[in-house]
Backbone of each chain as ProteinMPNN parsed JSONL, in Angstrom:
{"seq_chain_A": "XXXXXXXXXXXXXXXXXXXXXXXXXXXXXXXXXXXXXXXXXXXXXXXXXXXXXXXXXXXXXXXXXXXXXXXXXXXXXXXXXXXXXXXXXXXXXXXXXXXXXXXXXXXXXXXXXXXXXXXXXXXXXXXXXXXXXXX", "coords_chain_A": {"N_chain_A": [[153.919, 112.893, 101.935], [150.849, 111.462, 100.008], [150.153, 108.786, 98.813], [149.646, 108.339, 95.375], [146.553, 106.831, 94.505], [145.953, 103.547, 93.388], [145.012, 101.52, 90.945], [142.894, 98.723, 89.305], [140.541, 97.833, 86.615], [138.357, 95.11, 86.995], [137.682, 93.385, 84.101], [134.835, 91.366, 82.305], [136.04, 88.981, 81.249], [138.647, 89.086, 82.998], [137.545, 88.527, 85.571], [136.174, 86.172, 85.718], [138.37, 84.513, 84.376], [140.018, 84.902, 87.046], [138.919, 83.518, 88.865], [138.425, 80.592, 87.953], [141.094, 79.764, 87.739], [142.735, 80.235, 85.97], [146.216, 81.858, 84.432], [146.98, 84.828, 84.13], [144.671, 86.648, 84.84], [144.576, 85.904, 87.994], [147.106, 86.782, 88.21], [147.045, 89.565, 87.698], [144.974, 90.203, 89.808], [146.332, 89.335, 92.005], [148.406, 90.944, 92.046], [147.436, 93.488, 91.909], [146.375, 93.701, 94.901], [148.926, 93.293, 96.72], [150.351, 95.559, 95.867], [148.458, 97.399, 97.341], [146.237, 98.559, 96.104], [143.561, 98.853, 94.27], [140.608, 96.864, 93.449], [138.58, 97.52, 91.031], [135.198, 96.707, 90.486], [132.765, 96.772, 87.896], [129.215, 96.904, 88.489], [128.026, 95.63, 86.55], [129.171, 93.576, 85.216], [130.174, 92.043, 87.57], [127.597, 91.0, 87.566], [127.251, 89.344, 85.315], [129.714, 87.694, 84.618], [128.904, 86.312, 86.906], [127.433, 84.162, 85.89], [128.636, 83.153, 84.291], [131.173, 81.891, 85.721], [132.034, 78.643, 87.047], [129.483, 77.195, 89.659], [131.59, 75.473, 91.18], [133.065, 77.358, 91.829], [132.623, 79.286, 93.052], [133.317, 79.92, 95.786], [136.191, 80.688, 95.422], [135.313, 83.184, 93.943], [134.048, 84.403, 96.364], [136.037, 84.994, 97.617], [137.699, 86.946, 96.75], [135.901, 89.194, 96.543], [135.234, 89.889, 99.097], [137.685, 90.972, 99.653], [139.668, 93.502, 101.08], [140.44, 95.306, 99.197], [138.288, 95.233, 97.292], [135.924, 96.731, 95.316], [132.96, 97.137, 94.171], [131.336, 98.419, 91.61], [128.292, 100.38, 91.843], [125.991, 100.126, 88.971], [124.605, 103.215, 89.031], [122.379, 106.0, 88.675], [123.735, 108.229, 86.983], [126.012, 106.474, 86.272], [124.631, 104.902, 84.461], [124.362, 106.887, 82.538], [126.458, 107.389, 81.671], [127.299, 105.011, 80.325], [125.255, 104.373, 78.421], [125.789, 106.85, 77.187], [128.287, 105.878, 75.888], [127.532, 103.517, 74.674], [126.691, 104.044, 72.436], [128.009, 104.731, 70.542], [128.584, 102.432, 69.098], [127.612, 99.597, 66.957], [124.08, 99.207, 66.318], [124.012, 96.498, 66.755], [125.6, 95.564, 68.818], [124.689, 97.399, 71.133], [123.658, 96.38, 73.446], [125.775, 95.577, 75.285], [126.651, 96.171, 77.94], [128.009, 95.566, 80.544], [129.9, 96.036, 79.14], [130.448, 98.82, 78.147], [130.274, 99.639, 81.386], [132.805, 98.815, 82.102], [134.626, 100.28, 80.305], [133.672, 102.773, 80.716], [134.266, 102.932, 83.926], [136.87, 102.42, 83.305], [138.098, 104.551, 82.081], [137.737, 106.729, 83.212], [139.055, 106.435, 85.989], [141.032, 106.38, 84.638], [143.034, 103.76, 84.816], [144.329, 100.86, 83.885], [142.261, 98.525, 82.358], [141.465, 95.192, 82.633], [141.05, 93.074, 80.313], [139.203, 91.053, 77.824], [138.377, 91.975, 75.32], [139.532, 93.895, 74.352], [139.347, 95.39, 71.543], [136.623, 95.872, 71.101], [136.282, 97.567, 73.452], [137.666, 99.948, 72.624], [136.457, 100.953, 70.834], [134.444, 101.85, 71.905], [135.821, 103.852, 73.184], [139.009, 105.054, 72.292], [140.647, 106.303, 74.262], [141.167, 104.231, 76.21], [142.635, 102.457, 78.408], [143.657, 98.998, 77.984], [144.126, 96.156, 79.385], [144.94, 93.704, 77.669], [143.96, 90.191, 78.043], [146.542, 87.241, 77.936]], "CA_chain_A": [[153.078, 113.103, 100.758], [149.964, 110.769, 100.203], [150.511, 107.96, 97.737], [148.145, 108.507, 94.911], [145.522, 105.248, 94.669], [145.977, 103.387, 91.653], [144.118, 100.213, 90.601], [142.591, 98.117, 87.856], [139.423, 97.773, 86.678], [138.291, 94.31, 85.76], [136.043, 93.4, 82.696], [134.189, 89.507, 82.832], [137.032, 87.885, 81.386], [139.561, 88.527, 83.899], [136.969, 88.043, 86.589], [136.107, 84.959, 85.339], [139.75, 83.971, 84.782], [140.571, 84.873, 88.215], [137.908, 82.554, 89.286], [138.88, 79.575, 87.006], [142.683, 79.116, 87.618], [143.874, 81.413, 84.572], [147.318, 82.307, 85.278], [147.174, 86.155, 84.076], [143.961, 87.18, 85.875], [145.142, 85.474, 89.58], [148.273, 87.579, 88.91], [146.073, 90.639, 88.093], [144.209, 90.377, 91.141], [147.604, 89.099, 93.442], [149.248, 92.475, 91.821], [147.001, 94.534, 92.903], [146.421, 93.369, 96.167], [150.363, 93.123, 96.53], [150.649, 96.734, 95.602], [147.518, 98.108, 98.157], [145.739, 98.972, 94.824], [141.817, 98.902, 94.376], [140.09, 96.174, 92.254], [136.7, 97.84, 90.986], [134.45, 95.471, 89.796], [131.638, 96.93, 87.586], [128.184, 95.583, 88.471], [127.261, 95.189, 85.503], [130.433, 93.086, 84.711], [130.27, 91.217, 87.899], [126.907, 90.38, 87.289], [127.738, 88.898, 83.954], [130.534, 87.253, 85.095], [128.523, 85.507, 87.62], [126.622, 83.775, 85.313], [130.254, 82.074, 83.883], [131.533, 81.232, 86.362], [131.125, 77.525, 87.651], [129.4, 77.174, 91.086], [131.929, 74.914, 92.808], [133.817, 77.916, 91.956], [132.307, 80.719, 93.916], [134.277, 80.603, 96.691], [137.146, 82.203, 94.935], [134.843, 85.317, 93.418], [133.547, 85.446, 97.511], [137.112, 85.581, 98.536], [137.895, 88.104, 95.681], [134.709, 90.169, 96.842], [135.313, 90.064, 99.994], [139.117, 91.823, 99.772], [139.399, 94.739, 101.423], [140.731, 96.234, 98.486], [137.41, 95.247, 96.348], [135.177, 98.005, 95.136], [131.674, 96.711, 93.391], [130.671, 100.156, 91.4], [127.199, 100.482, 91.031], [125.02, 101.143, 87.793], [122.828, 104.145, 89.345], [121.74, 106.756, 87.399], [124.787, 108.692, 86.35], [127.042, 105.554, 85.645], [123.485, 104.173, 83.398], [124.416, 107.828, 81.557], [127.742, 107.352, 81.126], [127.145, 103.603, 79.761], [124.374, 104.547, 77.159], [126.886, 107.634, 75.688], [129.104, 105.095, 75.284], [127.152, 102.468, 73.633], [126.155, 104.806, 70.864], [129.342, 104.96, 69.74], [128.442, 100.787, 68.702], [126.484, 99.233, 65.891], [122.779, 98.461, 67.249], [124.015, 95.217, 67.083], [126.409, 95.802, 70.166], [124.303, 98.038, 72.285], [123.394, 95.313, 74.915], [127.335, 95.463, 75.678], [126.045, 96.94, 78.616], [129.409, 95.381, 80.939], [131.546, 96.372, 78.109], [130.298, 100.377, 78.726], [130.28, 99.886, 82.246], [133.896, 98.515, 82.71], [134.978, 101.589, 79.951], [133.876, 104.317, 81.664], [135.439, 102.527, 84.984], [139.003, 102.604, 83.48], [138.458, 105.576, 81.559], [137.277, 107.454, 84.145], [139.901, 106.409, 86.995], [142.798, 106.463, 84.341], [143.483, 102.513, 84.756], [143.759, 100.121, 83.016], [141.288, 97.258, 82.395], [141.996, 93.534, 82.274], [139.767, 92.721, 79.444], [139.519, 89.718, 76.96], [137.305, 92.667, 74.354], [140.063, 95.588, 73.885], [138.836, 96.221, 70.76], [135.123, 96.568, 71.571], [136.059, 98.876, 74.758], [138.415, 100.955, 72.244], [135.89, 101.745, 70.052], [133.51, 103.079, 73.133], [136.742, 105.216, 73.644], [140.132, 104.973, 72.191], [141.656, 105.987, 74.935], [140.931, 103.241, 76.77], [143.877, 101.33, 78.378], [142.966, 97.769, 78.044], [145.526, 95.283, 79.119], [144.371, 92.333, 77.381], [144.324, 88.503, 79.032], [147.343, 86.46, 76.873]], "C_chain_A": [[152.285, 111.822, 100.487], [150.319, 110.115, 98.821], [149.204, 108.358, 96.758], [147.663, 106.68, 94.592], [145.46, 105.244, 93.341], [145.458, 101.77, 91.916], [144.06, 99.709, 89.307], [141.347, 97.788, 87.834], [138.826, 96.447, 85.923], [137.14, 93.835, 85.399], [135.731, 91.558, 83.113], [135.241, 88.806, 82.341], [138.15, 87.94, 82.624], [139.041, 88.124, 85.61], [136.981, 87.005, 86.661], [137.228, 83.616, 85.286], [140.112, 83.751, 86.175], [140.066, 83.629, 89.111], [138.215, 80.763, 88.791], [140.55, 78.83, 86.501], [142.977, 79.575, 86.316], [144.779, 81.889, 85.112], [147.69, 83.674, 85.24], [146.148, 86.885, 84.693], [144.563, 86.794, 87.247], [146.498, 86.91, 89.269], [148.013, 89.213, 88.691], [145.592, 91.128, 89.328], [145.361, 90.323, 92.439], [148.262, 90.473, 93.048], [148.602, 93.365, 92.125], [146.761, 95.059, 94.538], [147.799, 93.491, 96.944], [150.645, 94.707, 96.625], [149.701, 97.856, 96.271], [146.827, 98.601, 97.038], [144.065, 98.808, 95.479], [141.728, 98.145, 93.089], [139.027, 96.704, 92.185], [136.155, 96.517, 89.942], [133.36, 96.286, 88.984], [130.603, 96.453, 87.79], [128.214, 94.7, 87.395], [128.074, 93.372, 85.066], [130.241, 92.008, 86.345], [128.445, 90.259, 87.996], [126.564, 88.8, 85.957], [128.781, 87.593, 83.851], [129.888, 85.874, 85.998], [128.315, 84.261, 86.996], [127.5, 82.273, 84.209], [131.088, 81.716, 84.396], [130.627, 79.474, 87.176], [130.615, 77.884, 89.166], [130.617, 76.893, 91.715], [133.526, 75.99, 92.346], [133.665, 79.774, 92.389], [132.83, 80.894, 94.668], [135.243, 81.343, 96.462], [136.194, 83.406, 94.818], [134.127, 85.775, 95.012], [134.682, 86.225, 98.201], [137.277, 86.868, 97.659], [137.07, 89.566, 96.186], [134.64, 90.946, 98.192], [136.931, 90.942, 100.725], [138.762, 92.744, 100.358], [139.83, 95.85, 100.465], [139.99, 96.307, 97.213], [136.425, 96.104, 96.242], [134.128, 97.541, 94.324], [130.99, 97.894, 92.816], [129.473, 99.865, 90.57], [126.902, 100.894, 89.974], [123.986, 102.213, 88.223], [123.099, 105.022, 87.897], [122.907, 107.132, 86.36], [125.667, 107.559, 85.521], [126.325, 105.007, 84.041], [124.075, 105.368, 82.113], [125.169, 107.425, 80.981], [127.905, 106.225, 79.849], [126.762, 103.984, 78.6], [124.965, 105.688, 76.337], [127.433, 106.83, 75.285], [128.858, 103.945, 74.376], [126.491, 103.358, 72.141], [126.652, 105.039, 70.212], [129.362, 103.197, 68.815], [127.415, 101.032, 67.658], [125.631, 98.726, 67.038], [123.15, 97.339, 67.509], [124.574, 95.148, 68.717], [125.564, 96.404, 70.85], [123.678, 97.305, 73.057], [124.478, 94.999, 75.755], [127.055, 96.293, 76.957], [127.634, 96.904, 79.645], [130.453, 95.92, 80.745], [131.669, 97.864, 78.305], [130.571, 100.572, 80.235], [132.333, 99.951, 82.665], [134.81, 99.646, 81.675], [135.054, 102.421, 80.448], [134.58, 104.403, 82.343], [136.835, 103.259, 84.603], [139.273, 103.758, 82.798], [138.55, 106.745, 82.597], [138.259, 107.532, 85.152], [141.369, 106.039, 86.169], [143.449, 104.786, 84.481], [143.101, 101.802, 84.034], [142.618, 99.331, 83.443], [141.608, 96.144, 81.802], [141.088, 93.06, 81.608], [140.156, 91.539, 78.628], [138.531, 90.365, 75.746], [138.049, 93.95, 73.766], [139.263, 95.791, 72.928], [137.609, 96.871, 70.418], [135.391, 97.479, 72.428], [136.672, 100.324, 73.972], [137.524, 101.408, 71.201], [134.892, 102.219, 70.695], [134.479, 104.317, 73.2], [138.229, 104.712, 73.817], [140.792, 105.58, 73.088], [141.953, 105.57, 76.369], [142.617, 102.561, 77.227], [143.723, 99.845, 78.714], [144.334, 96.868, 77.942], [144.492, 93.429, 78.834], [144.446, 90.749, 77.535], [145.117, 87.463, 77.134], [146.143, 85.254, 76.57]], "O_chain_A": [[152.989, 110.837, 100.715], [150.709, 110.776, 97.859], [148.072, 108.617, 97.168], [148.367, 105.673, 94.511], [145.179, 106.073, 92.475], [145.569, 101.089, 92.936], [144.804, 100.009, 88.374], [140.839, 97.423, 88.894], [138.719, 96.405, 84.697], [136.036, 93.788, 85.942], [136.273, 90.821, 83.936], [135.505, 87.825, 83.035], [138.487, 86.887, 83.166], [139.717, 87.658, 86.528], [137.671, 86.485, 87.537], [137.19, 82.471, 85.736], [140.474, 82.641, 86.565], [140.751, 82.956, 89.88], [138.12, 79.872, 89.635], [140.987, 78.042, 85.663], [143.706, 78.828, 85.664], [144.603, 82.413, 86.212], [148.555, 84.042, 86.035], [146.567, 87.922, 85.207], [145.232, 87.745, 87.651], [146.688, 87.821, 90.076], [148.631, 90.045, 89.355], [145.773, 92.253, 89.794], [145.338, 90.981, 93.479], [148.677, 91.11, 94.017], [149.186, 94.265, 92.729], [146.875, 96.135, 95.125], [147.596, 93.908, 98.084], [151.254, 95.046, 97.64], [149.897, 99.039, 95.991], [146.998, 99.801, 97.253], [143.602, 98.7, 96.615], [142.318, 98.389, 92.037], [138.271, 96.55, 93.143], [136.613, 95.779, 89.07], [132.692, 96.696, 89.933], [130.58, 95.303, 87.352], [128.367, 93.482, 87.315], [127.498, 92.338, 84.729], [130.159, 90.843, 85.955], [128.275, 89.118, 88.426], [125.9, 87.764, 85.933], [128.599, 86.651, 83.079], [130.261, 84.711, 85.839], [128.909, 83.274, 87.429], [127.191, 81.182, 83.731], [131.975, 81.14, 83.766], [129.493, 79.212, 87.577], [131.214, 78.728, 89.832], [130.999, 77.626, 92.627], [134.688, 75.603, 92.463], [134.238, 80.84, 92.163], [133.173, 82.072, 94.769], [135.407, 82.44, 96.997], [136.298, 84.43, 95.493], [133.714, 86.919, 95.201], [134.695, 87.255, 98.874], [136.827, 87.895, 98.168], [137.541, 90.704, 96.188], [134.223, 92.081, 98.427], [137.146, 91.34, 101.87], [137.567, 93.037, 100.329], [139.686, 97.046, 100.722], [140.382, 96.95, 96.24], [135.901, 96.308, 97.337], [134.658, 97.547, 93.213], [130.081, 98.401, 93.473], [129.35, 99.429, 89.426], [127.348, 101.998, 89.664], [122.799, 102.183, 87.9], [123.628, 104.877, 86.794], [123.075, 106.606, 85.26], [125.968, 107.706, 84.337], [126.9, 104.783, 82.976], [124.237, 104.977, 80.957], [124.979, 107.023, 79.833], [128.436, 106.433, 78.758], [127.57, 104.035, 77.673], [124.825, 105.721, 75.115], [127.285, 106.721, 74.068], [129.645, 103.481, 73.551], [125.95, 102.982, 71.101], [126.247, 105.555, 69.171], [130.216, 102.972, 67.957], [126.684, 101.997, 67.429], [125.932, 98.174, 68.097], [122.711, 96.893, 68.569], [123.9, 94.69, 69.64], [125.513, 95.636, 71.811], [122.746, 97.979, 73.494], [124.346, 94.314, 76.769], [127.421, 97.449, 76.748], [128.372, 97.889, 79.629], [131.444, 96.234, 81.404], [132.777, 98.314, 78.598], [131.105, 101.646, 80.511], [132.942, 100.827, 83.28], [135.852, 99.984, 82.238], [136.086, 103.015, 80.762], [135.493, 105.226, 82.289], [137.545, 104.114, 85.133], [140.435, 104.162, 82.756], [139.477, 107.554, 82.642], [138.542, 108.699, 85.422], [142.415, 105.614, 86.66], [144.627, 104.754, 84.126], [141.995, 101.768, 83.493], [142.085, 99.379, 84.552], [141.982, 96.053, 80.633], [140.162, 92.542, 82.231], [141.286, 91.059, 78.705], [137.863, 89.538, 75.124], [137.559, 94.795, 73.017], [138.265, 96.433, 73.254], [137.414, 97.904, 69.778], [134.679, 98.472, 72.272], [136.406, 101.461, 74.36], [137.929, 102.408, 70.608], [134.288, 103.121, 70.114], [134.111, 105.491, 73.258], [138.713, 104.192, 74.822], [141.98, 105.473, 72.784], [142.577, 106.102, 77.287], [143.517, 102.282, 76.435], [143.67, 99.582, 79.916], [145.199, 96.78, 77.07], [143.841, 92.589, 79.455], [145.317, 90.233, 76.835], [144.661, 87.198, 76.021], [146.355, 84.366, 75.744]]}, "seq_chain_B": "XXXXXXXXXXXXXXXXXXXXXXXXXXXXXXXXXXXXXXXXXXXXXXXXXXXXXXXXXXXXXXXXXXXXXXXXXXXXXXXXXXX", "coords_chain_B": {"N_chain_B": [[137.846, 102.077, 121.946], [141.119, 99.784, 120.975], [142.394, 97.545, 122.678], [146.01, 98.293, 124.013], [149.427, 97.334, 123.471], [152.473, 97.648, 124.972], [155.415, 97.228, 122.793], [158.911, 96.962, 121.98], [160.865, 98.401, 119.363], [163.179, 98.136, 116.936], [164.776, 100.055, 114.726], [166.248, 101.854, 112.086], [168.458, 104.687, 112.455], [168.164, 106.934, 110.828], [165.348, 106.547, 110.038], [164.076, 106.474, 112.156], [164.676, 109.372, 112.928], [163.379, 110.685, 110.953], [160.242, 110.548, 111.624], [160.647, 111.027, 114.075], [160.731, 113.886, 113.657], [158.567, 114.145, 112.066], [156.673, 113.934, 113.906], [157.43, 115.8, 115.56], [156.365, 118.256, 113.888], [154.121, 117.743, 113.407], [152.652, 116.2, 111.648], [152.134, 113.321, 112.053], [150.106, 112.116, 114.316], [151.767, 110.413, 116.546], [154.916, 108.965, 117.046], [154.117, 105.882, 117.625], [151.413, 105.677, 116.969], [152.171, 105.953, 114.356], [153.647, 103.578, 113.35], [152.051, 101.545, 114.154], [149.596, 102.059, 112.94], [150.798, 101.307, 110.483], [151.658, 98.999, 110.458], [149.198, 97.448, 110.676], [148.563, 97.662, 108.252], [150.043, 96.308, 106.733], [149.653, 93.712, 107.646], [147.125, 93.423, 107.229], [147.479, 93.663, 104.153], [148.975, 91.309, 103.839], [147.261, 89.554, 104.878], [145.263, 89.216, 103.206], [146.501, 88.348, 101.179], [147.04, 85.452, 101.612], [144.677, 84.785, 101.609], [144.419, 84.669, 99.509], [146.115, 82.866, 97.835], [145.683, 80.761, 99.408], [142.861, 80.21, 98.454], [143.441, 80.406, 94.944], [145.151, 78.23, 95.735], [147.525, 78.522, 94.829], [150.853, 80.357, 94.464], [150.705, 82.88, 91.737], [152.368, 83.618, 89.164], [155.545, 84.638, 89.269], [156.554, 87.008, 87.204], [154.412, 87.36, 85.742], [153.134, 88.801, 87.664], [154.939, 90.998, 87.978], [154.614, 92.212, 85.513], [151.726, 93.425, 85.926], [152.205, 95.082, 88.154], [153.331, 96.788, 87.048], [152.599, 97.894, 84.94], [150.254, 99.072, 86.532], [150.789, 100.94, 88.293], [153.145, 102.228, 87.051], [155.93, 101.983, 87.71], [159.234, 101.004, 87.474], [159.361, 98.737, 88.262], [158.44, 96.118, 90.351], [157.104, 96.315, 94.372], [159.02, 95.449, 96.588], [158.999, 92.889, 98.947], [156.507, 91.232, 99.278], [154.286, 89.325, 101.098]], "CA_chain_B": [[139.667, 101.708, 121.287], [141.54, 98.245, 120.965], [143.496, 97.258, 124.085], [147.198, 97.873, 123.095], [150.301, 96.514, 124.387], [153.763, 98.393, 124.368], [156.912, 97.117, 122.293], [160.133, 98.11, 121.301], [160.899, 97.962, 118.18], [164.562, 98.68, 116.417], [164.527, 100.942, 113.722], [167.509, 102.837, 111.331], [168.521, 105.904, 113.268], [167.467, 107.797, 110.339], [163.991, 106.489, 110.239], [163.536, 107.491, 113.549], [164.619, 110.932, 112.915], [162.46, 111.497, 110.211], [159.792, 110.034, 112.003], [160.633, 112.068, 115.438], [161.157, 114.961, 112.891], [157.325, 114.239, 111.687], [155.91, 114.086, 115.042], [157.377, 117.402, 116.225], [155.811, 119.484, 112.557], [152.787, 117.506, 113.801], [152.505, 115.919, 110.152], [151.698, 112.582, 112.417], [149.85, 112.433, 115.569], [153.053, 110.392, 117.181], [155.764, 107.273, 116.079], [153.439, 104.601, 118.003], [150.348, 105.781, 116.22], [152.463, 105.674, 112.927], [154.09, 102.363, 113.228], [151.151, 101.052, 114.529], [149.011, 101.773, 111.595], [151.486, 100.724, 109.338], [151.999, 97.502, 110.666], [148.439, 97.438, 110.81], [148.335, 97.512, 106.683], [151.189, 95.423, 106.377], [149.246, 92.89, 108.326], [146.13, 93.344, 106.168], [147.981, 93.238, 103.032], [149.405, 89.9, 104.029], [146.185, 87.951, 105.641], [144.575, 89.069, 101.624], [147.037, 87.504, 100.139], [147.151, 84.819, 102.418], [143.867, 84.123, 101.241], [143.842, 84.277, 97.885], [146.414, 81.656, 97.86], [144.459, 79.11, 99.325], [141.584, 80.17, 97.449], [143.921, 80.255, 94.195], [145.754, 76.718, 95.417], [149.261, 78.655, 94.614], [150.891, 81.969, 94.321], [150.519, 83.642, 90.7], [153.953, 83.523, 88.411], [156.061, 85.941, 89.448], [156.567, 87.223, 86.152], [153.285, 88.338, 85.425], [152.448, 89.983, 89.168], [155.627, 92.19, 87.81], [153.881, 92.66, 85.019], [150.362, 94.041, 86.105], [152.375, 96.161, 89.243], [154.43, 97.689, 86.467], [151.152, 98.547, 84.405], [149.336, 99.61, 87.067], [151.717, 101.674, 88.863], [153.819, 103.196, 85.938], [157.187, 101.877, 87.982], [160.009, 100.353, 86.059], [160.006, 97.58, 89.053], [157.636, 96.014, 91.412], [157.717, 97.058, 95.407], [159.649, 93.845, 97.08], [158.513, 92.058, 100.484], [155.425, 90.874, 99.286], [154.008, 88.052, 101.612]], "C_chain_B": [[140.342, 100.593, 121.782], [142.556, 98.428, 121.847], [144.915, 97.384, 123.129], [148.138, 97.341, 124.14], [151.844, 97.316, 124.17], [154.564, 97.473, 124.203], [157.858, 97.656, 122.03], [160.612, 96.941, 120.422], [162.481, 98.738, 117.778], [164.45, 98.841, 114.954], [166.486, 101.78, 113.034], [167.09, 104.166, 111.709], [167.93, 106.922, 111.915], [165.732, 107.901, 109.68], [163.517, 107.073, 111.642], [163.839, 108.656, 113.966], [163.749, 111.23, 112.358], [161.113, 111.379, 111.149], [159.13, 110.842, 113.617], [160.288, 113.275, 114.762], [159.532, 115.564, 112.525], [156.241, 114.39, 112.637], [156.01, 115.512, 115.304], [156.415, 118.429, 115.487], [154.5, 118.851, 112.78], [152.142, 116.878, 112.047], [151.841, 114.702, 110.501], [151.637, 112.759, 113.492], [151.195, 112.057, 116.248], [153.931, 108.994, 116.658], [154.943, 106.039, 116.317], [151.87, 104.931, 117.224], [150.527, 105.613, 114.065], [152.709, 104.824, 112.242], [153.119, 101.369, 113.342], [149.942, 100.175, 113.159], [149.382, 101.453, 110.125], [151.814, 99.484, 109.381], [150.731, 96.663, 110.435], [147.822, 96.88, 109.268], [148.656, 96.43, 106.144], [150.179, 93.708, 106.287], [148.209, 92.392, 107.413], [146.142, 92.852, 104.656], [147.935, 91.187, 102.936], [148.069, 88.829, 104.6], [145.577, 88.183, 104.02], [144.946, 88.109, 100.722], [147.064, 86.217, 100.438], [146.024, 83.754, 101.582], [143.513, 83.86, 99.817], [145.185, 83.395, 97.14], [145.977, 80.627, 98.309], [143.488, 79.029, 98.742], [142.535, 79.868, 95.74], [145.005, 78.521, 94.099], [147.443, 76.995, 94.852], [149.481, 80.029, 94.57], [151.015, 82.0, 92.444], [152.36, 83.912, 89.925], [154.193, 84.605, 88.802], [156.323, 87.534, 88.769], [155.399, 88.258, 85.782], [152.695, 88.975, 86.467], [153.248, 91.051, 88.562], [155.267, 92.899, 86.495], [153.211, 93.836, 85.228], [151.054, 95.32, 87.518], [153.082, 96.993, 88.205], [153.473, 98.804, 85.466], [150.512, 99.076, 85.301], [149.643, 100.914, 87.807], [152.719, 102.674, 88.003], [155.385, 103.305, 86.589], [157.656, 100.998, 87.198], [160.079, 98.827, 87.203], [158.228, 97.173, 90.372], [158.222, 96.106, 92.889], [158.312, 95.358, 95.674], [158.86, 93.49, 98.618], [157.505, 91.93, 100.167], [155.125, 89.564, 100.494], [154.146, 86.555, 101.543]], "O_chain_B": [[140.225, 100.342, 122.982], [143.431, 99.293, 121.801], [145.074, 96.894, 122.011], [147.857, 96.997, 125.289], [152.207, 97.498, 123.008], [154.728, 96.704, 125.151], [157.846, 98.866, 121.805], [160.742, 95.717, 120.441], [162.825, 99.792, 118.312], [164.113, 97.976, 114.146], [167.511, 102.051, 113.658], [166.012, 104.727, 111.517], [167.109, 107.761, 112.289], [165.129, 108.822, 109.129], [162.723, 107.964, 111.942], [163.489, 109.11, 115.055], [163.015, 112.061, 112.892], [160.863, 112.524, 111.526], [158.016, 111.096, 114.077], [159.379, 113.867, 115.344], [159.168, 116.739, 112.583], [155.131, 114.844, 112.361], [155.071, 116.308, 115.306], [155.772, 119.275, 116.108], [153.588, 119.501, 112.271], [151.134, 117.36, 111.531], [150.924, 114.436, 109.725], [152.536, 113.346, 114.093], [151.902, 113.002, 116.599], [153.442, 108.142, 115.917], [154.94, 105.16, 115.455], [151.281, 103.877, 116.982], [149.785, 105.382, 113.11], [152.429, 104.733, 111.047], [153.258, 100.334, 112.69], [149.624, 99.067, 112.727], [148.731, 101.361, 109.084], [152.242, 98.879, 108.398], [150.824, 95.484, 110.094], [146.958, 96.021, 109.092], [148.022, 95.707, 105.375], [150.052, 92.908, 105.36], [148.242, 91.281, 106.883], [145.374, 92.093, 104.065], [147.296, 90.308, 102.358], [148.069, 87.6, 104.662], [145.392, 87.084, 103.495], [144.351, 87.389, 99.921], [147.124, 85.544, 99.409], [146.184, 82.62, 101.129], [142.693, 83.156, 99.228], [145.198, 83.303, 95.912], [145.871, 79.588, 97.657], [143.046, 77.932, 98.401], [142.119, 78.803, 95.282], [145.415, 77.898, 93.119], [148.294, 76.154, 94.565], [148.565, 80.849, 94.62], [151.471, 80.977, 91.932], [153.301, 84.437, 90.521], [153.393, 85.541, 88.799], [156.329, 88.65, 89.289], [155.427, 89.475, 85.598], [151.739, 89.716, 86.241], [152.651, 92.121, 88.45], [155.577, 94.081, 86.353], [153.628, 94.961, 84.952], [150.386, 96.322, 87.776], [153.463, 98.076, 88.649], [153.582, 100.02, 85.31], [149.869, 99.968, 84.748], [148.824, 101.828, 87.9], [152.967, 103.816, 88.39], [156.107, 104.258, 86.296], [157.018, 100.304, 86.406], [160.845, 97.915, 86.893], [157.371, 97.885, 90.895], [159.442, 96.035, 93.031], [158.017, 94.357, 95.021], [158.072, 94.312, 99.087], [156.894, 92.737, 100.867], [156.097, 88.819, 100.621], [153.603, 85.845, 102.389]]}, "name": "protein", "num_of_chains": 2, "seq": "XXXXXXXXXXXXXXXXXXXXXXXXXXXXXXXXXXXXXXXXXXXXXXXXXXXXXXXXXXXXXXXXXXXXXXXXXXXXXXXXXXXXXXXXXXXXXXXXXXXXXXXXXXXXXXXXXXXXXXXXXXXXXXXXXXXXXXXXXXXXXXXXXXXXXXXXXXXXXXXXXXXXXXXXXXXXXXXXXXXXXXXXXXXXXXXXXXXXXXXXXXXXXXXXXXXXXXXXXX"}
């Protein structure tokens, strides 16, 4: 009987963490990996991410990227849908949370959690969100 | 297809029933195509991690890997033989 595929979906802080010697993202990313899991990355979210991370610390997010158990899920059209229902559930102020919709849908969508450092912004896109939040 | 090489390998007689058991019902093409690609994972698993300890500069508290496998997985335990 075929194992079912289970993962985690992570938001810019635990990317970022992972990247930056944080000791609960690395063991995010080593637990999944560890367990044959799937890390999805949201673009949007590793775009975002990029941008906070230091340079002379890209080599981690290439090794990270480069896993065989890393998944980079585009924004095309459908995901753009999914995003913009979900930001309408925000004050105008929030709807540029564009990451924060993307890496929602993600974990809503595939049932996993998400390693976030925003639960309570992703839970009001959609309480039933499972957001394991970075100590 | 990648040059192979034959071994023998020692196994618990009741792995290699089930195993024989799975070949015959045709559930897997045959034991060297099964072991193969399982060693194959194993292997994979382990050069990942491999690397994301030297990229990380250490392994990850133990503690919290059993954590995030216990969340992610919905077992009361993480699997053992990690790398």
């Amino acid at each position: 009987m075929p194992a079912m595929i289970s993962g985690y979906v992570l938001d810019v802080a635990a990317l970022v963490g992972a990247c930056t010697r944080e000791p609960y993202p690395e063991a995010v990313v080593w637990g999944i990996v560890q367990e044959d899991g799937v890390i999805a990355i949201p673009a949007a979210v590793l775009a975002e991410a990029h941008a906070d991370i230091p340079p002379s610390q890209h080599d981690v997010l290439a090794v990270i990227l480069d896993l065989p158990n890393t998944v980079v899920v585009g924004l095309d059209r459908d995901a753009a849908r999914r995003c913009g229902t979900l930001l309408t559930r925000l004050d105008a102020a929030d709807r540029a949370r564009v990451s924060a919709a993307q890496a929602t849908a993600e974990g809503v969508g595939r049932r996993w959690p998400i390693a976030t450092g925003r639960a309570e912004l992703l839970s009001r896109m959609d309480p039933t969100v499972d957001a394991d939040t970075m100590p | 297809m990648a040059k192979t090489k034959k071994v023998t390998v020692t196994v618990p007689k009741d792995v290699a029933a089930t195993l024989e058991g799975w070949t015959k019902s045709g559930s897997i093409p045959s034991v060297s195509a099964y072991v193969s690609e399982s060693v194959q994972q194993r292997m994979s698993r382990d050069t990942s991690l491999q690397k994301l300890e030297t990229a990380f500069g250490r392994r990850p508290d133990p503690g919290m890997i059993d954590a995030v496998v216990r969340r992610m997985t919905g077992r009361s335990e993480a699997s053992p033989g990690a790398a």
